[in-house]
Every structure is written in structure tokens, then in C-alpha cells.
C-alpha positions in Angstrom: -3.0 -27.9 -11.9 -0.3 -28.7 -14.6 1.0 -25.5 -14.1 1.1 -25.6 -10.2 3.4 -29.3 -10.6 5.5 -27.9 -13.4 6.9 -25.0 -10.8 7.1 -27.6 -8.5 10.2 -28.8 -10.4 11.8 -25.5 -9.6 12.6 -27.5 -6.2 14.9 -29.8 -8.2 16.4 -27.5 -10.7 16.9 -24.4 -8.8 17.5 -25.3 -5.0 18.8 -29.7 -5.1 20.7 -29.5 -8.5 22.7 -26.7 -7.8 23.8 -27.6 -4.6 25.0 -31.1 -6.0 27.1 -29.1 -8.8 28.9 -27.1 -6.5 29.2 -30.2 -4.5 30.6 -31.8 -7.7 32.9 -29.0 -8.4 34.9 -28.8 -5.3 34.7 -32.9 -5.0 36.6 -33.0 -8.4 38.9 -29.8 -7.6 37.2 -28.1 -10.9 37.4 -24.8 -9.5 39.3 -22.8 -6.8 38.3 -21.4 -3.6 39.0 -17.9 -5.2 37.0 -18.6 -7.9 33.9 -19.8 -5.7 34.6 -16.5 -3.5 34.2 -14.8 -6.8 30.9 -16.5 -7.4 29.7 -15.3 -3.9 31.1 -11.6 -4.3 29.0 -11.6 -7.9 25.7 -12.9 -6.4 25.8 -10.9 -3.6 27.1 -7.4 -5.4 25.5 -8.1 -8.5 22.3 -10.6 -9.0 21.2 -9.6 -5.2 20.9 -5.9 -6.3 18.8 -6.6 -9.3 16.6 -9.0 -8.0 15.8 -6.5 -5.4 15.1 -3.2 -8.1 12.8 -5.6 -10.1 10.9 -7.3 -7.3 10.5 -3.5 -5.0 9.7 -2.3 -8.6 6.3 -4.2 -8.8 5.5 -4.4 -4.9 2.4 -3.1 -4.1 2.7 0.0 -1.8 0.0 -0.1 1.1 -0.2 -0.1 4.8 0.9 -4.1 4.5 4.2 -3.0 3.3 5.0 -0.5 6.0 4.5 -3.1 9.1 5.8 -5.6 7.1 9.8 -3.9 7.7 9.6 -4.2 11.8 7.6 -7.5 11.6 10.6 -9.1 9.5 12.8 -9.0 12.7 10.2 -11.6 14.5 12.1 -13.9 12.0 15.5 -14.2 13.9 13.9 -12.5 17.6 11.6 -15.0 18.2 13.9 -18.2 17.1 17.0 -16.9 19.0 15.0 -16.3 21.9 13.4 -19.6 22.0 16.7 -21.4 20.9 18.5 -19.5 23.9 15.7 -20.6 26.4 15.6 -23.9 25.7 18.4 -26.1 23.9 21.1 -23.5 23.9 21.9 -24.0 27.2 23.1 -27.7 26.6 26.3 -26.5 25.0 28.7 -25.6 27.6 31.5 -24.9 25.2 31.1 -21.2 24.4 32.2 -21.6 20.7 29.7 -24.5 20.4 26.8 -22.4 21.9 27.0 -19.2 20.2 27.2 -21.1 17.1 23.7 -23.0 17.7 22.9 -19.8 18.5 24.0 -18.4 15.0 21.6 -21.3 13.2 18.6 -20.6 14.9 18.4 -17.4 14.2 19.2 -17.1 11.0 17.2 -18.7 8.2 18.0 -19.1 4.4 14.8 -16.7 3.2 16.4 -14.4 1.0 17.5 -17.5 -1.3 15.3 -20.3 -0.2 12.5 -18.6 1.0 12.7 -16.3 -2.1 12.3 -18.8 -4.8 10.2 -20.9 -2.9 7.7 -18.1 -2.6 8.2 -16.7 -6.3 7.3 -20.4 -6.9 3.6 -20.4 -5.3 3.1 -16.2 -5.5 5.6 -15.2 -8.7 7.1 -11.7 -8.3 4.8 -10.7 -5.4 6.0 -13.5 -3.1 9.1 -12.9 -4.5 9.6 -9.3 -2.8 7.6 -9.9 0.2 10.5 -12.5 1.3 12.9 -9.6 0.2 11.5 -7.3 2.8 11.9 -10.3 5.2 15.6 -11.0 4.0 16.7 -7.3 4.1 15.4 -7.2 7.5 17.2 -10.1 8.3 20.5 -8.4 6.6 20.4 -5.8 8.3 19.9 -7.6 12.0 23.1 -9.7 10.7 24.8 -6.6 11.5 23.5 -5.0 14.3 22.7 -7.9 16.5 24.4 -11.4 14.7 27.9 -9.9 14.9 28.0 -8.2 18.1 26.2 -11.6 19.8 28.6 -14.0 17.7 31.9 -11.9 19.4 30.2 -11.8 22.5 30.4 -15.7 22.4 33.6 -16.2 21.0 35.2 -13.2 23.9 33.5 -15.5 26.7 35.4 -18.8 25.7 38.9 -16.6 25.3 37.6 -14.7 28.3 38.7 -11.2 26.6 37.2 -8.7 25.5 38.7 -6.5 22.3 36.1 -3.3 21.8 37.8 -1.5 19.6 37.7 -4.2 17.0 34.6 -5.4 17.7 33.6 -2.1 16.7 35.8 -1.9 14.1 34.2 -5.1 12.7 30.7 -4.3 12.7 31.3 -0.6 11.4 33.2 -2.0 8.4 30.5 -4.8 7.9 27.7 -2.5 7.7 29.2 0.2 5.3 30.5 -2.8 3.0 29.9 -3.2 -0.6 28.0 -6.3 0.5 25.2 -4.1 1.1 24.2 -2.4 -2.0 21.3 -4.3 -2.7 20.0 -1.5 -0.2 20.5 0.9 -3.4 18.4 -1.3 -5.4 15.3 -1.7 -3.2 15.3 2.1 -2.9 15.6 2.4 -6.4 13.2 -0.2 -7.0 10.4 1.7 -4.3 11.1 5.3 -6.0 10.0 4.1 -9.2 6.9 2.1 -8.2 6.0 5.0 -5.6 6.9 7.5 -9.1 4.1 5.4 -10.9 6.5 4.3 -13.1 5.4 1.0 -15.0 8.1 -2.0 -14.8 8.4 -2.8 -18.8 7.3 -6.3 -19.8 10.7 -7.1 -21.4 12.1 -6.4 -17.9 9.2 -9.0 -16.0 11.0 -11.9 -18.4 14.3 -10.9 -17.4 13.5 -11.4 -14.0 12.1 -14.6 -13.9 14.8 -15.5 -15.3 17.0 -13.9 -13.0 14.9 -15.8 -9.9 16.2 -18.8 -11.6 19.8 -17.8 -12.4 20.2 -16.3 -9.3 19.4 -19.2 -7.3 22.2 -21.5 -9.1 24.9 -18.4 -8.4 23.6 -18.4 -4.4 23.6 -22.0 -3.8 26.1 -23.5 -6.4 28.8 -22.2 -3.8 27.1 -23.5 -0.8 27.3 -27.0 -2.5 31.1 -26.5 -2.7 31.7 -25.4 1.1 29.9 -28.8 2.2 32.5 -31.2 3.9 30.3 -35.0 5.2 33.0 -35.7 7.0 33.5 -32.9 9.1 30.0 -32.5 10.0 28.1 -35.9 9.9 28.7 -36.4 14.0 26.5 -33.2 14.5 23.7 -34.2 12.6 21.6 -35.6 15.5 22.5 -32.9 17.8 21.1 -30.6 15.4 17.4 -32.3 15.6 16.5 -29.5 17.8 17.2 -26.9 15.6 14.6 -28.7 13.4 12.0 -28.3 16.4 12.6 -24.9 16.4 12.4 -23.8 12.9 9.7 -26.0 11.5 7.4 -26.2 13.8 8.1 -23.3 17.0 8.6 -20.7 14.7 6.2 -20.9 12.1 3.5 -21.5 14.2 4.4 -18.2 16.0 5.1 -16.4 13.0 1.9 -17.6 11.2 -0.3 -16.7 14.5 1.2 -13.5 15.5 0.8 -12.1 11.6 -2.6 -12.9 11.4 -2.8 -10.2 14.1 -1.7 -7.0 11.5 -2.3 -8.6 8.1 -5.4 -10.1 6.4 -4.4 -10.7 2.7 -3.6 -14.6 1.5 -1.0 -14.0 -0.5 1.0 -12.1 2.4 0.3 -14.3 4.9 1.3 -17.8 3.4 4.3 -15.8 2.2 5.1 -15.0 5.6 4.6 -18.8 6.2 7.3 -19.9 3.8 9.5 -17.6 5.4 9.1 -18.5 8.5 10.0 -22.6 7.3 13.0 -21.8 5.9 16.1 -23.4 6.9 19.2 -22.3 8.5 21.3 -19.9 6.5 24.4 -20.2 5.2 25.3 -16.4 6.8 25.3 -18.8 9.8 28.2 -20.8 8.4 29.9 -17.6 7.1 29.3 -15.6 10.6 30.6 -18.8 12.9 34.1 -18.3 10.6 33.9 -15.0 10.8 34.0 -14.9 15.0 36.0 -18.6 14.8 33.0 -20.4 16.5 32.3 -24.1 16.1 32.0 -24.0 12.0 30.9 -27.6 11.7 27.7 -27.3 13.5 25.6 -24.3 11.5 27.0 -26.3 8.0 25.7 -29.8 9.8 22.8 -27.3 10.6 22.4 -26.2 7.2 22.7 -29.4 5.4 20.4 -31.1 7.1 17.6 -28.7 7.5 18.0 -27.5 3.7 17.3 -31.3 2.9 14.4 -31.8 5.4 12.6 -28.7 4.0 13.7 -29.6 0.1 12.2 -33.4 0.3 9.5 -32.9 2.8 8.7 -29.6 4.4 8.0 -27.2 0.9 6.2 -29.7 -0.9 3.9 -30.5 1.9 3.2 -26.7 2.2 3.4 -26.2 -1.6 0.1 -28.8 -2.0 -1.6 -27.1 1.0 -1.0 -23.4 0.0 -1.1 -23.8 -4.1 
């Protein structure tokens, strides 16, 4: 019991305090845009692809495993379909709608989810939201990016395929994706038989940690209150969605091909997370209404930090 509330600090110290730093940071004008694009470049190039070796490394390989890749695109399906069908709609600016769009489906489990689940299920929970967040990486390409143009060619009402195709082809051969290498690095050795060291277990839970403050210190700096605070009630339904709609169709439909605990309430804590901050980064990228997925972000981050995980943490410990 100790133990369980001692990791329940991890909430504070690696998901709320870092976001206040890099809120601190960029408040005070202590570091540079360049140098907080430096930070991203470094988690995402470096501390991504390690994570992923040492987490695939120590996956158990069975049947579980092998649905598990198609199952992780339920995660940003289901929500975009139900986000389209229902509240979507209300948007009539094109910008505005494919950016509500952009926050439903994608969902912050590759950092959130990821240490939330190391949290309850330590390096098992760990790589089972990994699976979930590569699938989701890799729909970012393939279906994010194509649908965030499509939005932003409807409000200019032209259409530009050759840079649309441009875009996506450069996106999905970028440097930004070589955590790839590590998970197939990290599922050659465990499929080899080849024991992850102890020394290297340590250095990964530290990495969890450390990795966490690199991912979200620069989140904190990109938040702006007072470019996004009159979104924050139109955003209420994107809370519908993710914390209740989606979950609850996650969790059901999963119980369909997978049986074991430990899977299934890591599934769960995916499923919860909040939106992403790749639907901040994606709304920029296409030049769709920015302030909403940040307003999105903000406050579902801060719904699920206070309320949502440590609800779920006490019923799933």
C-alpha cells in the first residue's frame, strides 16, 4: 500500500511539475524557442528511441502482442468517428472543425498514458501503451495529415496534391520516426532470447522519469491562457468523448480478444488519456484553429491529472 501511494506521486513530479517549469521558463523568457525546439527534437530522436528498445526488450511475446498492433488504431478510429458524428458538426468554420477533429482523435498515450501505466504495471504497462502510441504515430501520418489538409483545402476551397503528397511522404520517412528502429531492435532481442541486463532495468526507470520532464517541460512552455481560455467551455465535449465514450468502448470491445488484467486495465489508461499535444503541433502544421486543441489539451491534461488517474489509479492498483 505504501508503495502503491509513493508512485502515486509520480503524477506530481513527472506529469504537473514539469509542465509548470516549462511554463515558468517561457513566462520568464529563460530559454528560446530554438532552444525548446531543441528539447523536442532530443526527446523525440533520442529518449523516444530508447525508451522503446528497453520497454520491446522485456515485452512478453504471445498472441496478446500480435492483435494488440491493429487494435491500437481503435484509439483514434473510434474517437474521430464519434467526434465527427456528433459535436463536430457544430463548427461551421472549416479551420475550427478539422481542428476539433485533430483533438479527439489523438490522445497524449505515448507520454501520459505511458507513465501513467509504468506507474500501476512498471515496464510491462510501460510497452503495452508503446504499442498503442506507435500505432497512433503511425495513423498521424497516414490518416491525421491527409484529414488535417483536407480541412484546411475546404476553408481556402483549393486543393494543392502535389504538396499534400509531398508533405506526408516527407513526414513519414523523417528522422522523427526512428524510434521505429528501436522497437525492432528491442523485439529482435527479446524474440533472440536475449536477457535485458539488470544495470539496464535501472536505467530505464530512470529514463520513464527523465523522459517525461524532456516530453512535457516543452508543452508547458507552448501554453498561452490568454489565447485559449474563451475555448475552454466549448471544449467540454471533447471531455465527453474521451473520458467516458471512448473508454467505455475501448474497455468493452478489448475484453472481446484479450483476457489478461494487466493488458486490459493498460488498455484502460490508454484509452483515458487526454488530448495530445501532436494535435497542437498537426493544427500548426495545416494552419487550423491552434488555440482550440492547446485549450483542448490544457484542460483535459488537468481533468485527467487531478481527477481522472487517481480515481482509476485507487480502482486498478
Amino acid at each position: 500500500m505504501l508503495e502503491d501511494n509513493y508512485r502515486l506521486l509520480f503524477v506530481l513530479t513527472d506529469l504537473i511539475l514539469p509542465l509548470i517549469v516549462g511554463y515558468f521558463l517561457h513566462k520568464n523568457h529563460l530559454i528560446t524557442d530554438r532552444i525548446n525546439y531543441f528539447i523536442i527534437k532530443f526527446n523525440i530522436l533520442g529518449i523516444c528511441t530508447l525508451t522503446a528498445l528497453f520497454s520491446f526488450w522485456a515485452l512478453p511475446l504471445n498472441w496478446d502482442v500480435l492483435i494488440l498492433l491493429p487494435f491500437g488504431s481503435l484509439f483514434v478510429i473510434v474517437p474521430g468517428v464519434v467526434g465527427y458524428l456528433t459535436f463536430a458538426k457544430r463548427y461551421k468554420n472549416m479551420l475550427s472543425q478539422g481542428s476539433y477533429i485533430m483533438s479527439v482523435m489523438l490522445s497524449n498515450v505515448g507520454t501520459l498514458g505511458g507513465v501513467c501505466a509504468f506507474i500501476l504495471y512498471s515496464d510491462v504497462g510501460f510497452a503495452y501503451s508503446q504499442i498503442i502510441a506507435s500505432c497512433q504515430n503511425f495513423l498521424l501520418v497516414v490518416l491525421c495529415f491527409p484529414l488535417a489538409q483536407y480541412y484546411y483545402n475546404r476553408h481556402i476551397s483549393a486543393f494543392s496534391t502535389e504538396l499534400k503528397k509531398t508533405s506526408i511522404l516527407k513526414k513519414f520517412i523523417s528522422w522523427n520516426q526512428i524510434s521505429v528502429v528501436g522497437i525492432c531492435i528491442g523485439l529482435f532481442l527479446n524474440a533472440r532470447g536475449v536477457e535485458r541486463p539488470e544495470a539496464l532495468t535501472t536505467f530505464f526507470h530512470f529514463l520513464v522519469h527523465f523522459g517525461a520532464w524532456v516530453a512535457l517541460v516543452p508543452v508547458g512552455y507552448l501554453i498561452n491562457f490568454s489565447k485559449i481560455r474563451h475555448y475552454y467551455f466549448k471544449v467540454f465535449d471533447i471531455v465527453i468523448v474521451r473520458f467516458l465514450i471512448v473508454p467505455a468502448s475501448i474497455y468493452i470491445t478489448a475484453h472481446i480478444f484479450f483476457s489478461d488484467r494487466v493488458l486490459l486495465n493498460s488498455l484502460l489508461i490508454c484509452a483515458i488519456a487526454p488530448t495530445a499535444i501532436n494535435a497542437v503541433l498537426t493544427a500548426k502544421l495545416y494552419k487550423l484553429n491552434v488555440n482550440l486543441p492547446v485549450a483542448s489539451f490544457v484542460s483535459t491534461t488537468a481533468l485527467f491529472l487531478v481527477v481522472i488517474f487517481p480515481i482509476v489509479f485507487f480502482i486498478l492498483k
